[in-house]
C-alpha positions as CSV (number, residue, x, y, z in Angstrom):
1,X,-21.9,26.4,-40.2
2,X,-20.1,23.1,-41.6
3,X,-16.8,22.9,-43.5
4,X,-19.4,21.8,-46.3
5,X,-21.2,24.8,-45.8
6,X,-18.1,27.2,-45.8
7,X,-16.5,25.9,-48.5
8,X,-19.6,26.2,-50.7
9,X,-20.1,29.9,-49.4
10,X,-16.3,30.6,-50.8
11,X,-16.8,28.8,-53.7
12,X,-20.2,30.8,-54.4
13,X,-18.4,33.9,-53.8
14,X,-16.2,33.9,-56.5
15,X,-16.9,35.1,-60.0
16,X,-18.2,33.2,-62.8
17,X,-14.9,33.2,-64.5
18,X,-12.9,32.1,-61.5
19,X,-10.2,29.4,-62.8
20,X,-9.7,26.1,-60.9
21,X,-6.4,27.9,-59.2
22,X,-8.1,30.7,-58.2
23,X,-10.5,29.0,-55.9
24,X,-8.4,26.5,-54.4
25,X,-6.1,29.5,-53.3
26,X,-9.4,31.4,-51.8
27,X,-10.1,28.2,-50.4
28,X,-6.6,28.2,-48.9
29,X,-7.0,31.6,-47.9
30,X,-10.3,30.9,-45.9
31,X,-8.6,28.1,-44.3
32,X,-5.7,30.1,-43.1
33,X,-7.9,32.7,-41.7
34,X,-10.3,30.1,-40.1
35,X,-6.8,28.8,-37.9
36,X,-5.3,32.1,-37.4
37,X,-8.8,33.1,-35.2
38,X,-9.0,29.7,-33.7
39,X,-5.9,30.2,-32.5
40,X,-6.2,33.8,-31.2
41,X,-9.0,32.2,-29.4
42,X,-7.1,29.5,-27.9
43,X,-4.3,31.8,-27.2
44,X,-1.6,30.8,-29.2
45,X,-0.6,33.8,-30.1
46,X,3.0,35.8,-30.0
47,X,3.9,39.0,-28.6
48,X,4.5,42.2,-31.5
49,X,8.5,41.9,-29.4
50,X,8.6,37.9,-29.7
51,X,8.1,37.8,-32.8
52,X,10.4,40.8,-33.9
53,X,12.7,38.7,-31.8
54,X,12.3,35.7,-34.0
55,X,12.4,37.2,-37.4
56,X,15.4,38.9,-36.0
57,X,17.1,35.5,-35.8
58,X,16.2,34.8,-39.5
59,X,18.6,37.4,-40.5
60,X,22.1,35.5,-39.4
């Protein structure tokens, strides 16, 4: 499937009374997920304990 293709399917998805807003955030959304599996797929991913490490550091 295309970018074309997926972004049609998202915007067909959404109801009839969808607002502008609305399906620029699902689009958003579909993009975020589309990364997130590309990079589980390519490996980039972070240990459950790395990234408790991390956030850990965020609370200094």
């Amino acid at each position: 499937m295309t970018d074309k293709e997926r972004i049609i399917a998202v915007i067909e998805a959404q109801p009839e009374d969808a607002s502008y807003d609305e399906i620029v955030r699902e689009l958003a959304f579909a993009r975020m997920i589309d990364r997130g599996l590309n990079d589980a797929r390519e490996g980039r991913t972070l240990s459950h304990e790395e990234m408790g490490r991390r956030i850990a550091t965020w609370r200094k």
